[in-house]
mmCIF file of the protein (N, C-alpha, C, O) and its ligand, coordinates in Angstrom:
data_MODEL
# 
_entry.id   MODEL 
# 
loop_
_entity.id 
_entity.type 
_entity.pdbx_number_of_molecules 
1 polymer     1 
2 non-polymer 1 
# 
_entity_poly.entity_id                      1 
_entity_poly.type                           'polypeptide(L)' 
_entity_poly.nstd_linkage                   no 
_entity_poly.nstd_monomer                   no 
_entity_poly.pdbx_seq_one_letter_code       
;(UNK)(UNK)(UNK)(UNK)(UNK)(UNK)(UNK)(UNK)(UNK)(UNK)(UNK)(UNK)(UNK)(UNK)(UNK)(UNK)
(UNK)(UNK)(UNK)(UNK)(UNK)(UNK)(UNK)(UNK)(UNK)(UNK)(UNK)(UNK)(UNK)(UNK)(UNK)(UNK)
(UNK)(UNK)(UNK)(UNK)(UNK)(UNK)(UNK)(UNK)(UNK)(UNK)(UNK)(UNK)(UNK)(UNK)(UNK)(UNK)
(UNK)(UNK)(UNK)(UNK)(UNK)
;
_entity_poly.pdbx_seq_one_letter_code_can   XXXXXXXXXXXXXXXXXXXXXXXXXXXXXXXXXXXXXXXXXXXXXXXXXXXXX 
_entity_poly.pdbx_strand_id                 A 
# 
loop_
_entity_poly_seq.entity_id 
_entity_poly_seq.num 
_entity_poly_seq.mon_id 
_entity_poly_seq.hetero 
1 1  UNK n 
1 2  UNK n 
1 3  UNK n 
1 4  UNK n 
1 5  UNK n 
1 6  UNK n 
1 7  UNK n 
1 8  UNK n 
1 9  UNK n 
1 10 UNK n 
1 11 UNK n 
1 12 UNK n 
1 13 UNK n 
1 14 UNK n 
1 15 UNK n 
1 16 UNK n 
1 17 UNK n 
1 18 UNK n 
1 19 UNK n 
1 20 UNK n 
1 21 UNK n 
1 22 UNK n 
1 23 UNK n 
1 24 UNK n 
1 25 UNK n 
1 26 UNK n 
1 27 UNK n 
1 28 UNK n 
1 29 UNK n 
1 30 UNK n 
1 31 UNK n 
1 32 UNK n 
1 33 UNK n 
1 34 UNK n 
1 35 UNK n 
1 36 UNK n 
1 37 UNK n 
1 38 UNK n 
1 39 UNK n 
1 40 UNK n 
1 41 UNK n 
1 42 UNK n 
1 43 UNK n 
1 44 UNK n 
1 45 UNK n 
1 46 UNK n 
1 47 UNK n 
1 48 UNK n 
1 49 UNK n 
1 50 UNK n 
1 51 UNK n 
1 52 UNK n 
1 53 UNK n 
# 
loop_
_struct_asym.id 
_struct_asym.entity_id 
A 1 
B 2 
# 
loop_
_chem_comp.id 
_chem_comp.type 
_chem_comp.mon_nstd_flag 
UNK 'L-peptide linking' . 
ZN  non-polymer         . 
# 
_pdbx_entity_nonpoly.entity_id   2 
_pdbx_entity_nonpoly.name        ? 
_pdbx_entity_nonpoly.comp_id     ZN 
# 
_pdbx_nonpoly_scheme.asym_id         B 
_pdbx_nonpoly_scheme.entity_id       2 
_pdbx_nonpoly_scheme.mon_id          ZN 
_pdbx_nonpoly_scheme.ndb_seq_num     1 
_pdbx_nonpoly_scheme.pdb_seq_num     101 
_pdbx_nonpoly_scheme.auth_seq_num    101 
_pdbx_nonpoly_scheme.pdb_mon_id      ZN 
_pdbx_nonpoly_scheme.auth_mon_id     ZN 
_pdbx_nonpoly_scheme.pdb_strand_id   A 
_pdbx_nonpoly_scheme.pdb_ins_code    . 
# 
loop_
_atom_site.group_PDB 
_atom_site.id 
_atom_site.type_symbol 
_atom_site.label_atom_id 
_atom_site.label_alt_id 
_atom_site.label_comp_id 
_atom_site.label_asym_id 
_atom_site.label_entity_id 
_atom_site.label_seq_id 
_atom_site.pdbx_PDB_ins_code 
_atom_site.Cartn_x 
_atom_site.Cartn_y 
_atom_site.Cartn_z 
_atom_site.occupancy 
_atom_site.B_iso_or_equiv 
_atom_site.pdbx_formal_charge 
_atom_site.auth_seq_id 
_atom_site.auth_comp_id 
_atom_site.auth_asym_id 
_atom_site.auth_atom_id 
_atom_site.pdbx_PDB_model_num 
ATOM   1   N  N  . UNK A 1 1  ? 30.998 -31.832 0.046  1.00 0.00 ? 1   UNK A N  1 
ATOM   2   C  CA . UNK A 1 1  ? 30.086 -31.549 -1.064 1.00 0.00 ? 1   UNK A CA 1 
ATOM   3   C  C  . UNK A 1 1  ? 30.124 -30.070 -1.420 1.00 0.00 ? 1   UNK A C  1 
ATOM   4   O  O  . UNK A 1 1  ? 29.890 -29.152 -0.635 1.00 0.00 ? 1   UNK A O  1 
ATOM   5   N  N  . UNK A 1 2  ? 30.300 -30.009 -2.122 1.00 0.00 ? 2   UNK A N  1 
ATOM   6   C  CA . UNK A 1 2  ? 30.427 -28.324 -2.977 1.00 0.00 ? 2   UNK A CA 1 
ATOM   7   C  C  . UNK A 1 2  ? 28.760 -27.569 -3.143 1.00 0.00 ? 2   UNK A C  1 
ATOM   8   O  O  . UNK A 1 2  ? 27.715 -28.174 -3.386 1.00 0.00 ? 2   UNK A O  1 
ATOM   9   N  N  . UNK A 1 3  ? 28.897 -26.452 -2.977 1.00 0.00 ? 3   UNK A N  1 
ATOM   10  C  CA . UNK A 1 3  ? 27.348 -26.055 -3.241 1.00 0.00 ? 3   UNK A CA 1 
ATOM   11  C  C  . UNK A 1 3  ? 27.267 -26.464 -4.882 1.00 0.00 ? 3   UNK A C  1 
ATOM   12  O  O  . UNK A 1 3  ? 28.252 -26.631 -5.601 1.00 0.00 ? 3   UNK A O  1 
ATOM   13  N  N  . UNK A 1 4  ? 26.134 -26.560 -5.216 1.00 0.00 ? 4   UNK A N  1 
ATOM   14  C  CA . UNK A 1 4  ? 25.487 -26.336 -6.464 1.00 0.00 ? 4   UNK A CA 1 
ATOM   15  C  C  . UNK A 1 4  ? 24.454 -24.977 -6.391 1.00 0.00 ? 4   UNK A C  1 
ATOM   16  O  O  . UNK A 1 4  ? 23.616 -24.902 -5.492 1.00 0.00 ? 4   UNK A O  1 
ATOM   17  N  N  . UNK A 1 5  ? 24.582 -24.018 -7.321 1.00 0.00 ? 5   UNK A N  1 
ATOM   18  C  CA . UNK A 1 5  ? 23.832 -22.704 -7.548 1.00 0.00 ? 5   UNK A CA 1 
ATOM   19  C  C  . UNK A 1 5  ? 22.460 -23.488 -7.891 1.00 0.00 ? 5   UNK A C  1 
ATOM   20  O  O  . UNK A 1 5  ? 21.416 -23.394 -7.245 1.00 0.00 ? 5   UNK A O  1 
ATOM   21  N  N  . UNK A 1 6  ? 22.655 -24.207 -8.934 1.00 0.00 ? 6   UNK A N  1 
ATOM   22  C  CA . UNK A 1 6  ? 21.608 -25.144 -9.136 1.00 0.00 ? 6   UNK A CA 1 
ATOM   23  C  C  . UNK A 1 6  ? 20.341 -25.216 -8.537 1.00 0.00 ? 6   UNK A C  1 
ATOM   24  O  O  . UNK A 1 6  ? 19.292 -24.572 -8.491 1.00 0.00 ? 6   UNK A O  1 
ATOM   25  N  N  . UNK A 1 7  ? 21.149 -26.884 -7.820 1.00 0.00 ? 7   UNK A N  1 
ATOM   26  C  CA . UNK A 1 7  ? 20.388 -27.143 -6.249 1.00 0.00 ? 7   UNK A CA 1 
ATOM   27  C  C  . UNK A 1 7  ? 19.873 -25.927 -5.301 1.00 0.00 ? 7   UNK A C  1 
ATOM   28  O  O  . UNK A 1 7  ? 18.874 -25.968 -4.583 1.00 0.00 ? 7   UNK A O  1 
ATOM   29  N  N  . UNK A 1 8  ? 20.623 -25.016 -5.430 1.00 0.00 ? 8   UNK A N  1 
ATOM   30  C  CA . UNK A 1 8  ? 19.990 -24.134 -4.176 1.00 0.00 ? 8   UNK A CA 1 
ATOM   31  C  C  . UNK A 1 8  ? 18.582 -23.659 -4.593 1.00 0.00 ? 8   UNK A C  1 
ATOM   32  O  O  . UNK A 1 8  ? 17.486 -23.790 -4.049 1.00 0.00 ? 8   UNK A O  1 
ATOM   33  N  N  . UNK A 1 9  ? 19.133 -22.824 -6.200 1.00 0.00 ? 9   UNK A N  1 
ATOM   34  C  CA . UNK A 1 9  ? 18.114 -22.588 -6.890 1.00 0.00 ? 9   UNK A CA 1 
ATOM   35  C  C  . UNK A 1 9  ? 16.495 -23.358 -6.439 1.00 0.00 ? 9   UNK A C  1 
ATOM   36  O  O  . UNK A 1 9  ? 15.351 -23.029 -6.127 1.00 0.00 ? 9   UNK A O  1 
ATOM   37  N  N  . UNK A 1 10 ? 17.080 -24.203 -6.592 1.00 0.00 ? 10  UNK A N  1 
ATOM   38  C  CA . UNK A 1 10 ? 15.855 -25.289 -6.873 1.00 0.00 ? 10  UNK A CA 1 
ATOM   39  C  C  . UNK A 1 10 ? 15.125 -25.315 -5.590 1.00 0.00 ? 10  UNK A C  1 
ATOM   40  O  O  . UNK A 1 10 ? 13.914 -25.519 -5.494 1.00 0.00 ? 10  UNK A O  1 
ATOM   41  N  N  . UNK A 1 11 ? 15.908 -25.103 -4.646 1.00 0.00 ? 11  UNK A N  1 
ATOM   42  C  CA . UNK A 1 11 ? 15.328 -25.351 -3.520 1.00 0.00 ? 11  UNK A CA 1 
ATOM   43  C  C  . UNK A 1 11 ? 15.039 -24.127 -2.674 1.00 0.00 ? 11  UNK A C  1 
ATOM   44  O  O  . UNK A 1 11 ? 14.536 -24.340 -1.571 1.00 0.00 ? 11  UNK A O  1 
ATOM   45  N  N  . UNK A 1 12 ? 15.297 -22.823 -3.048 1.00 0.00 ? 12  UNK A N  1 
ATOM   46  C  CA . UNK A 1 12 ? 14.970 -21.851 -2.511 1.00 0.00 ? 12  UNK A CA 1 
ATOM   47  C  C  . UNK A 1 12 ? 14.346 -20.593 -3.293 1.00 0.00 ? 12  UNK A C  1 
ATOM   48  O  O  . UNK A 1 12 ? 13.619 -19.645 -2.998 1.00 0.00 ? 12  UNK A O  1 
ATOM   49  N  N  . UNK A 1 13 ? 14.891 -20.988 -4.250 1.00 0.00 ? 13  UNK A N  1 
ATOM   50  C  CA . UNK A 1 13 ? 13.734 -20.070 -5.284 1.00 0.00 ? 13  UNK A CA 1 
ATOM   51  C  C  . UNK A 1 13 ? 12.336 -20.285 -5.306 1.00 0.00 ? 13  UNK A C  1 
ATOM   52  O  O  . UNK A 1 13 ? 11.762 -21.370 -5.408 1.00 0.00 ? 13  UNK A O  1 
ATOM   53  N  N  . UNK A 1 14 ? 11.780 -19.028 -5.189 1.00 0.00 ? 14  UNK A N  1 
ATOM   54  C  CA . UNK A 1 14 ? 10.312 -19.351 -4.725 1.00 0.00 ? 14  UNK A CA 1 
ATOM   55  C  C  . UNK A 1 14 ? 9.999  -19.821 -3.870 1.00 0.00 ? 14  UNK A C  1 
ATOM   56  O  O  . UNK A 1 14 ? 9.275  -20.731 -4.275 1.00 0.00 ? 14  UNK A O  1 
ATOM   57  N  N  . UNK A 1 15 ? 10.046 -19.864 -2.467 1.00 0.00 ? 15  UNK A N  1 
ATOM   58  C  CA . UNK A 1 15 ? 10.388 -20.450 -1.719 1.00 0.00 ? 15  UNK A CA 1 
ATOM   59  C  C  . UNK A 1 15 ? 9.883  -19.254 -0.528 1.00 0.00 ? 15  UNK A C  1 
ATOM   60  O  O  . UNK A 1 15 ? 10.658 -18.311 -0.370 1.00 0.00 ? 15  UNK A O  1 
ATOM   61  N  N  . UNK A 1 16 ? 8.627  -19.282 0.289  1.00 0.00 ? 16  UNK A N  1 
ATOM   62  C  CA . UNK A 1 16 ? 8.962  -18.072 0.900  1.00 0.00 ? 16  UNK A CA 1 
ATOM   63  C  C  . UNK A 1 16 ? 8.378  -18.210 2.356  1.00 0.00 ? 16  UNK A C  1 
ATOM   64  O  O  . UNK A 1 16 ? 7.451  -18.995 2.556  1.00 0.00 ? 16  UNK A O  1 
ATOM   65  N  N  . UNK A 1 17 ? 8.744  -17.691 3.056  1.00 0.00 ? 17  UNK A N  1 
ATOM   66  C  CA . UNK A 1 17 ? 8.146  -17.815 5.281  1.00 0.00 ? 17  UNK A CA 1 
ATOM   67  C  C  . UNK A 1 17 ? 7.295  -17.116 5.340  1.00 0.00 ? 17  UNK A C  1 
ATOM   68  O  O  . UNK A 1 17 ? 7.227  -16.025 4.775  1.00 0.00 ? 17  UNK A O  1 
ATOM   69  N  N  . UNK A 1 18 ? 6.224  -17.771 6.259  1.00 0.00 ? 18  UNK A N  1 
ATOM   70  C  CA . UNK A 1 18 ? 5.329  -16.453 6.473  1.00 0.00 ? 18  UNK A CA 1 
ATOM   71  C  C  . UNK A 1 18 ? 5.794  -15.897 7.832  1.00 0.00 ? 18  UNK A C  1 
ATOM   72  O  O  . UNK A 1 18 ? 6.106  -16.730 8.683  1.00 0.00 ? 18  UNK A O  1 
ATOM   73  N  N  . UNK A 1 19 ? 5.867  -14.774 8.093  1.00 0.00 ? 19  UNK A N  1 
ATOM   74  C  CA . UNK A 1 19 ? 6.019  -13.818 9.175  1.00 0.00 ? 19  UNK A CA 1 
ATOM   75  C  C  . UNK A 1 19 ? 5.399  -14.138 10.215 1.00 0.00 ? 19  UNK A C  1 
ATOM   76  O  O  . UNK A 1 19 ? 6.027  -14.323 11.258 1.00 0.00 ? 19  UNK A O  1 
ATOM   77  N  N  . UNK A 1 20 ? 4.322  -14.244 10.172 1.00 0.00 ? 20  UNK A N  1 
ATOM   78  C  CA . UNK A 1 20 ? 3.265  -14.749 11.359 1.00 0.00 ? 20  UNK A CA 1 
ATOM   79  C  C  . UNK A 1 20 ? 3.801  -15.389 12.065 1.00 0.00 ? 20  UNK A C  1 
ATOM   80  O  O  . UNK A 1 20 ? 4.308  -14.994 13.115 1.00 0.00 ? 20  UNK A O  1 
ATOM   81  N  N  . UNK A 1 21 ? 3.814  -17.165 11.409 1.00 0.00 ? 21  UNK A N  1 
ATOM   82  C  CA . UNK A 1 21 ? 4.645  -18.541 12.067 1.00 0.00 ? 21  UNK A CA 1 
ATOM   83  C  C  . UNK A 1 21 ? 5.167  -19.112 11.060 1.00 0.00 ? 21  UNK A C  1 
ATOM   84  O  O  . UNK A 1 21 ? 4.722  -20.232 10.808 1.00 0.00 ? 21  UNK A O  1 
ATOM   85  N  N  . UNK A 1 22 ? 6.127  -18.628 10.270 1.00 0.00 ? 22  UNK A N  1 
ATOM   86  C  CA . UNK A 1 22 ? 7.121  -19.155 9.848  1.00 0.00 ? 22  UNK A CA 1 
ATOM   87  C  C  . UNK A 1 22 ? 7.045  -20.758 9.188  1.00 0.00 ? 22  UNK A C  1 
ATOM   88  O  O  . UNK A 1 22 ? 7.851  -21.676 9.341  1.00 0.00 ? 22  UNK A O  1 
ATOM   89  N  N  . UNK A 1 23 ? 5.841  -20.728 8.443  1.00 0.00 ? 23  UNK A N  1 
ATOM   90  C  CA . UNK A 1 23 ? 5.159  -21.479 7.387  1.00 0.00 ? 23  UNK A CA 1 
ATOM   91  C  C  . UNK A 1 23 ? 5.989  -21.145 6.115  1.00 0.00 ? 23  UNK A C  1 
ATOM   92  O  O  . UNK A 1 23 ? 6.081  -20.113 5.451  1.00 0.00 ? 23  UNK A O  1 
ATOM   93  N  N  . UNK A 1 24 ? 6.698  -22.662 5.977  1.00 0.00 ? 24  UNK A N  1 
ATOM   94  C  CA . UNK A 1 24 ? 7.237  -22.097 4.752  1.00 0.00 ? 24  UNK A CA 1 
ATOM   95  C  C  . UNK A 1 24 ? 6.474  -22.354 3.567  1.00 0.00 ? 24  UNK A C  1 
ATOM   96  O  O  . UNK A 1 24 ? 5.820  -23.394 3.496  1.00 0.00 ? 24  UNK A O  1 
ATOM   97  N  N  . UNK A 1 25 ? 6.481  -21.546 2.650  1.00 0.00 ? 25  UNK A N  1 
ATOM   98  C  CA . UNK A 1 25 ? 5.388  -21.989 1.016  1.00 0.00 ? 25  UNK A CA 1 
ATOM   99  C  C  . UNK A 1 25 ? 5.894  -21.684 0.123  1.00 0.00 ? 25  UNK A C  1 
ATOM   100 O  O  . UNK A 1 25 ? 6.378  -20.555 0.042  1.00 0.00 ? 25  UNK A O  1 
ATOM   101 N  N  . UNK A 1 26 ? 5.979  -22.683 -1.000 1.00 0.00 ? 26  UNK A N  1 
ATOM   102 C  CA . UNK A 1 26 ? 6.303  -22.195 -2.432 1.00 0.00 ? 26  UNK A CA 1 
ATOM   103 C  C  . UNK A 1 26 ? 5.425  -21.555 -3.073 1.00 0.00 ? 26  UNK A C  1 
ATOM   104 O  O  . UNK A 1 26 ? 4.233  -21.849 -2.981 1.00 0.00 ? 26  UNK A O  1 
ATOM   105 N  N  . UNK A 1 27 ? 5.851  -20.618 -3.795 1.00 0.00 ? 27  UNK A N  1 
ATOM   106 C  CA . UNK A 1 27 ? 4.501  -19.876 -4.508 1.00 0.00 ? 27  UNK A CA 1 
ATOM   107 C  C  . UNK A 1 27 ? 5.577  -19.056 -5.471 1.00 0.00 ? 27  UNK A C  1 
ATOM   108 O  O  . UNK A 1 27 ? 6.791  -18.859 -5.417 1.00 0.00 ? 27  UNK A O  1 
ATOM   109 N  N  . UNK A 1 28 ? 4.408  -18.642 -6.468 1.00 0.00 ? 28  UNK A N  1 
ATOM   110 C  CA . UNK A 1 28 ? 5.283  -17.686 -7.566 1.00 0.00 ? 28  UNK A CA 1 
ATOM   111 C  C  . UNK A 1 28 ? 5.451  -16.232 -7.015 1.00 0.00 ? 28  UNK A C  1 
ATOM   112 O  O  . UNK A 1 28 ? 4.496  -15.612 -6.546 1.00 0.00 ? 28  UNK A O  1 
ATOM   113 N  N  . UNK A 1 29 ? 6.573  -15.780 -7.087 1.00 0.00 ? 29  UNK A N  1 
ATOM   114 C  CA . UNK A 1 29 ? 7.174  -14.542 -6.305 1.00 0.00 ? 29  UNK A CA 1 
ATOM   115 C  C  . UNK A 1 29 ? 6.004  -13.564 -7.080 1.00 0.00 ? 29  UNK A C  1 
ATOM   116 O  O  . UNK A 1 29 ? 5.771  -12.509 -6.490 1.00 0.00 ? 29  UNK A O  1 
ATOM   117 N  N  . UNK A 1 30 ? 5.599  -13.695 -7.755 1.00 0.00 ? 30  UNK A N  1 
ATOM   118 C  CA . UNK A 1 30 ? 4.785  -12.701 -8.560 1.00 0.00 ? 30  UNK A CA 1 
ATOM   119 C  C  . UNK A 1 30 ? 3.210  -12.742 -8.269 1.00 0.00 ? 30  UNK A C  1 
ATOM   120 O  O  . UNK A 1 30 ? 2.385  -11.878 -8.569 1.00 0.00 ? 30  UNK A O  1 
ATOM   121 N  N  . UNK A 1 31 ? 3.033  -13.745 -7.726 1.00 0.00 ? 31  UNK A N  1 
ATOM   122 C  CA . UNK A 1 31 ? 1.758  -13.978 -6.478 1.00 0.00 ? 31  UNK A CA 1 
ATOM   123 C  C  . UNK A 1 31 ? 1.765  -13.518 -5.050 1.00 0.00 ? 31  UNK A C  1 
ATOM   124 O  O  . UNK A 1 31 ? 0.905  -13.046 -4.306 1.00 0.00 ? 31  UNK A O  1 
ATOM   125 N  N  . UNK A 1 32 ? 3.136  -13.844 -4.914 1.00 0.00 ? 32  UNK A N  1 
ATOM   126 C  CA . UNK A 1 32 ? 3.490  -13.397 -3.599 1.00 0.00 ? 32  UNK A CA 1 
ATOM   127 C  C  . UNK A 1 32 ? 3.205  -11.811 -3.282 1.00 0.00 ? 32  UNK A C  1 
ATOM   128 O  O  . UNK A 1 32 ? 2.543  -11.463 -2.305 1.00 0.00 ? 32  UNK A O  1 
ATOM   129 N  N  . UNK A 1 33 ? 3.790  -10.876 -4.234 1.00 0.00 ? 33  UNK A N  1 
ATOM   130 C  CA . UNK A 1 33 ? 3.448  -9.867  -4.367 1.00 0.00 ? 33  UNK A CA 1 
ATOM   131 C  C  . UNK A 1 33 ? 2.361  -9.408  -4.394 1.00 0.00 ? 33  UNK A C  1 
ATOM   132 O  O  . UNK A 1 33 ? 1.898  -8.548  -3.645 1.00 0.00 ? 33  UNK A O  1 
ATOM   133 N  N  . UNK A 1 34 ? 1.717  -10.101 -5.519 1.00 0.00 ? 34  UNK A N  1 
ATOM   134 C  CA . UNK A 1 34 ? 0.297  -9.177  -5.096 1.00 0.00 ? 34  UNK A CA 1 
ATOM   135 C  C  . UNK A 1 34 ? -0.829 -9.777  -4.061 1.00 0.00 ? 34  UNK A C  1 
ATOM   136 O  O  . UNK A 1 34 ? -2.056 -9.739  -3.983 1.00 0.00 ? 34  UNK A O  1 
ATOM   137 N  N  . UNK A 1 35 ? 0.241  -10.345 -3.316 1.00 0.00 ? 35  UNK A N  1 
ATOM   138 C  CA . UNK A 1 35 ? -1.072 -10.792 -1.983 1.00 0.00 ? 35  UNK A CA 1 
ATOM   139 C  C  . UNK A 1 35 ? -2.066 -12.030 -2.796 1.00 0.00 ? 35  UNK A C  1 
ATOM   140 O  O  . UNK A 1 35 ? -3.246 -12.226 -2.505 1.00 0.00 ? 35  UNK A O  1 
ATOM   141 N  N  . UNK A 1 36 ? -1.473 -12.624 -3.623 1.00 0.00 ? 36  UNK A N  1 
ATOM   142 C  CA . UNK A 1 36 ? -2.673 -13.643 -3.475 1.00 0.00 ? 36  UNK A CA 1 
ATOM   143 C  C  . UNK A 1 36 ? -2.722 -15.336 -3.125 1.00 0.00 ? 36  UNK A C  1 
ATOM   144 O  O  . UNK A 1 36 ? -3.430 -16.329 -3.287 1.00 0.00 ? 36  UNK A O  1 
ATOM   145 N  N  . UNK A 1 37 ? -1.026 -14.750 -2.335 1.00 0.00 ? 37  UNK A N  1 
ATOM   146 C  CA . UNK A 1 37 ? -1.238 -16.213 -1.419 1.00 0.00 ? 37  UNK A CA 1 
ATOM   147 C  C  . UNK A 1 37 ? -1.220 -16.038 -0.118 1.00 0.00 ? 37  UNK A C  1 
ATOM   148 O  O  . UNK A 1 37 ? -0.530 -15.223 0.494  1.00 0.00 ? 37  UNK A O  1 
ATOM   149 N  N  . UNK A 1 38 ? -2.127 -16.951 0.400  1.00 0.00 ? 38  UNK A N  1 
ATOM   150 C  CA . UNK A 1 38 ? -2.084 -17.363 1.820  1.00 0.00 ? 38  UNK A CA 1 
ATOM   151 C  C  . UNK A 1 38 ? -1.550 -18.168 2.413  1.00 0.00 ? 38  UNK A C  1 
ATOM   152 O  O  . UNK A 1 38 ? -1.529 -19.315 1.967  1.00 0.00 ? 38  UNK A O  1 
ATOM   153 N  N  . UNK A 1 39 ? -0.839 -17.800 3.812  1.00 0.00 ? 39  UNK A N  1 
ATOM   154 C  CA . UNK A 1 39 ? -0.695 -18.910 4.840  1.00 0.00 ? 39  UNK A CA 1 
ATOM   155 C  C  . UNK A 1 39 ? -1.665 -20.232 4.718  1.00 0.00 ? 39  UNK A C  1 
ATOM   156 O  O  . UNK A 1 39 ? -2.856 -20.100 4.998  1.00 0.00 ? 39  UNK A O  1 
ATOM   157 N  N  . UNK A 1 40 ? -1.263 -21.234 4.388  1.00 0.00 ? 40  UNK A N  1 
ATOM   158 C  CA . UNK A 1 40 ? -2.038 -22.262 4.956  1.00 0.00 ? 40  UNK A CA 1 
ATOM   159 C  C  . UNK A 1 40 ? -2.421 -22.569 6.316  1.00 0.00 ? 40  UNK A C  1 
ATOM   160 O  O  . UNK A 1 40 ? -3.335 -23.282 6.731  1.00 0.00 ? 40  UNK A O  1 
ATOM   161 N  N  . UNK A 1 41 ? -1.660 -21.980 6.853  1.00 0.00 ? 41  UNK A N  1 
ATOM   162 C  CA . UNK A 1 41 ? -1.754 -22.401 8.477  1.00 0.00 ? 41  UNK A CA 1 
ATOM   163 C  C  . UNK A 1 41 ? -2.643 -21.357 9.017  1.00 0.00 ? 41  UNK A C  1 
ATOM   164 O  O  . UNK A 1 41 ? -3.780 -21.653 9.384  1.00 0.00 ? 41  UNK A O  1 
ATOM   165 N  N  . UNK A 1 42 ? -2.041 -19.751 9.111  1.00 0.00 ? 42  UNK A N  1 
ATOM   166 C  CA . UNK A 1 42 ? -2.718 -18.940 9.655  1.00 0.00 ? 42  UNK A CA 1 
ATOM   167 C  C  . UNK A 1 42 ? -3.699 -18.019 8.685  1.00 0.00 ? 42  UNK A C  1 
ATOM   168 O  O  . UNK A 1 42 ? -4.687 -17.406 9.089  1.00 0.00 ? 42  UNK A O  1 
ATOM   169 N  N  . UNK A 1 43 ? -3.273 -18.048 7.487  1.00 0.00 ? 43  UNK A N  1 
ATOM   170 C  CA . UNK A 1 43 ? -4.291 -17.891 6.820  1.00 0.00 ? 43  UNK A CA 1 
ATOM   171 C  C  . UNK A 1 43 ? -3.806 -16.079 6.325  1.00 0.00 ? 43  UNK A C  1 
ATOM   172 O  O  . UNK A 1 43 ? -4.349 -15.520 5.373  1.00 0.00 ? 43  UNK A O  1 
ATOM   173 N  N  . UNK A 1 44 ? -2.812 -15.465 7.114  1.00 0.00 ? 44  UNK A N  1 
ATOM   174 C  CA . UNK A 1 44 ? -2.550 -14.043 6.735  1.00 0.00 ? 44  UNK A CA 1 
ATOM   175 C  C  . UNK A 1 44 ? -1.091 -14.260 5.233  1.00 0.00 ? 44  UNK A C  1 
ATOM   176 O  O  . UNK A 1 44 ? -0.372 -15.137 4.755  1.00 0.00 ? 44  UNK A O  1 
ATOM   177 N  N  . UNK A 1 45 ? -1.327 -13.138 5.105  1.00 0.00 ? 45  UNK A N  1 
ATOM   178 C  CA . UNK A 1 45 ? -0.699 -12.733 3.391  1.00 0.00 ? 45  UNK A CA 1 
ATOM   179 C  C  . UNK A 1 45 ? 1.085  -11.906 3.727  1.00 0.00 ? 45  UNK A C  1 
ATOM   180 O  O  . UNK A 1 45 ? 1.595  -11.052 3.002  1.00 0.00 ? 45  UNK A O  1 
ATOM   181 N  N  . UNK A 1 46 ? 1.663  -12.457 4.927  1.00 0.00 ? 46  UNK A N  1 
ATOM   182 C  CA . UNK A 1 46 ? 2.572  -11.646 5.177  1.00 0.00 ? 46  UNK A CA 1 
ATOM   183 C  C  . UNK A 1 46 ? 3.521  -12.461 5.287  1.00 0.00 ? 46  UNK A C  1 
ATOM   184 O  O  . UNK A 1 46 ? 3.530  -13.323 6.167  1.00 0.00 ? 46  UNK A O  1 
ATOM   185 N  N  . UNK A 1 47 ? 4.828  -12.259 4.078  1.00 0.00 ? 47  UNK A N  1 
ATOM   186 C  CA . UNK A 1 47 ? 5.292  -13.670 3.239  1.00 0.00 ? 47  UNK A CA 1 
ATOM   187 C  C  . UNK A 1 47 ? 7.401  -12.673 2.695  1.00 0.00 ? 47  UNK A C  1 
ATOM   188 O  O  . UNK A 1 47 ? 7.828  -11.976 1.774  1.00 0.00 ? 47  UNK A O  1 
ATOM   189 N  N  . UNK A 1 48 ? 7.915  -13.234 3.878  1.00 0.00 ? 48  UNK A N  1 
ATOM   190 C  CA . UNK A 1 48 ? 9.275  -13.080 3.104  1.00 0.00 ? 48  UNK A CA 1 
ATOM   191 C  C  . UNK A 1 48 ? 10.045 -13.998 2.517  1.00 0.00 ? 48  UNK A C  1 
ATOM   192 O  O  . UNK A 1 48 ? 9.716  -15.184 2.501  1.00 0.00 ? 48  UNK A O  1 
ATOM   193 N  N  . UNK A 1 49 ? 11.377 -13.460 1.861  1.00 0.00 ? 49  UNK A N  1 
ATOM   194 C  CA . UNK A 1 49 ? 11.853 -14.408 0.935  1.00 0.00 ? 49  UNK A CA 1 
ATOM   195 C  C  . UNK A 1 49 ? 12.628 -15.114 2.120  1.00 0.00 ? 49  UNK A C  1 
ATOM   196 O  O  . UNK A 1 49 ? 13.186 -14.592 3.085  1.00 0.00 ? 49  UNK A O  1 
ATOM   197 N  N  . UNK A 1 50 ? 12.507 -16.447 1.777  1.00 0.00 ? 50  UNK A N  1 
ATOM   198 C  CA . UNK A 1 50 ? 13.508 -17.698 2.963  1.00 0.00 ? 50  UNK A CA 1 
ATOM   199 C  C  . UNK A 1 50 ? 15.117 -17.357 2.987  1.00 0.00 ? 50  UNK A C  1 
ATOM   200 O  O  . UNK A 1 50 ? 15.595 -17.653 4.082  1.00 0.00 ? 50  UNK A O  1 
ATOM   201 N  N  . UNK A 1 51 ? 15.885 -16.920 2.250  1.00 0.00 ? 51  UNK A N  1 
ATOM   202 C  CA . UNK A 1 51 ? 17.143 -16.210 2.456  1.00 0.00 ? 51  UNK A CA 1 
ATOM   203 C  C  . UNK A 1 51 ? 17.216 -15.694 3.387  1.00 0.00 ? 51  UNK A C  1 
ATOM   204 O  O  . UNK A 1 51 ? 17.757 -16.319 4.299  1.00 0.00 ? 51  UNK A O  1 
ATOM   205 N  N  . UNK A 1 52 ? 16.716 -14.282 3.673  1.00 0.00 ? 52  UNK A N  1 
ATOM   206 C  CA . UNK A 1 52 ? 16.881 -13.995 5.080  1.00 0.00 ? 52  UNK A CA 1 
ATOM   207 C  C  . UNK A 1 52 ? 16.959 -14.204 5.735  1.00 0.00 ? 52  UNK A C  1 
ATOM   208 O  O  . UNK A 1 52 ? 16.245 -15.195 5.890  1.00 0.00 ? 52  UNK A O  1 
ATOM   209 N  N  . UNK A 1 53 ? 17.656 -13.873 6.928  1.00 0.00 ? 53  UNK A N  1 
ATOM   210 C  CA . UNK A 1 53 ? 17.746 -14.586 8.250  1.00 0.00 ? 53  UNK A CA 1 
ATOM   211 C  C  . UNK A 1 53 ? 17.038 -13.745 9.091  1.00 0.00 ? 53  UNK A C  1 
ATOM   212 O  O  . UNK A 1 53 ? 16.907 -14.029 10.282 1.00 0.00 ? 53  UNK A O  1 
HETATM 213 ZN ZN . ZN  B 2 .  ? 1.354  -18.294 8.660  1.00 0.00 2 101 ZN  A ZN 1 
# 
């Protein structure tokens, strides 16, 4: 199967871990920024992009 830019898109854009425990959440990168999403789990605002390793 060949990547699709697409598919990835779709599935990792917006797309982000929280640091804490590694809760993953979709949210708008532009929320993300200004802190106004939370962990569901732990509840802290400390949120990288899922690309990284
Ligand atoms: Zn968390």
């Amino acid at each position: 199967m060949a990547k699709i830019p697409e598919a990835i898109n779709r599935l990792f854009k917006n797309v982000f871990v929280c640091k804490n425990c590694q809760t993953k959440i979709r949210a708008d990168p532009q929320k993300i920024m200004r802190g106004r999403v939370r962990c569901r789990k732990c509840g802290k605002r400390a949120f990288r992009p899922i690309k990284r390793k």
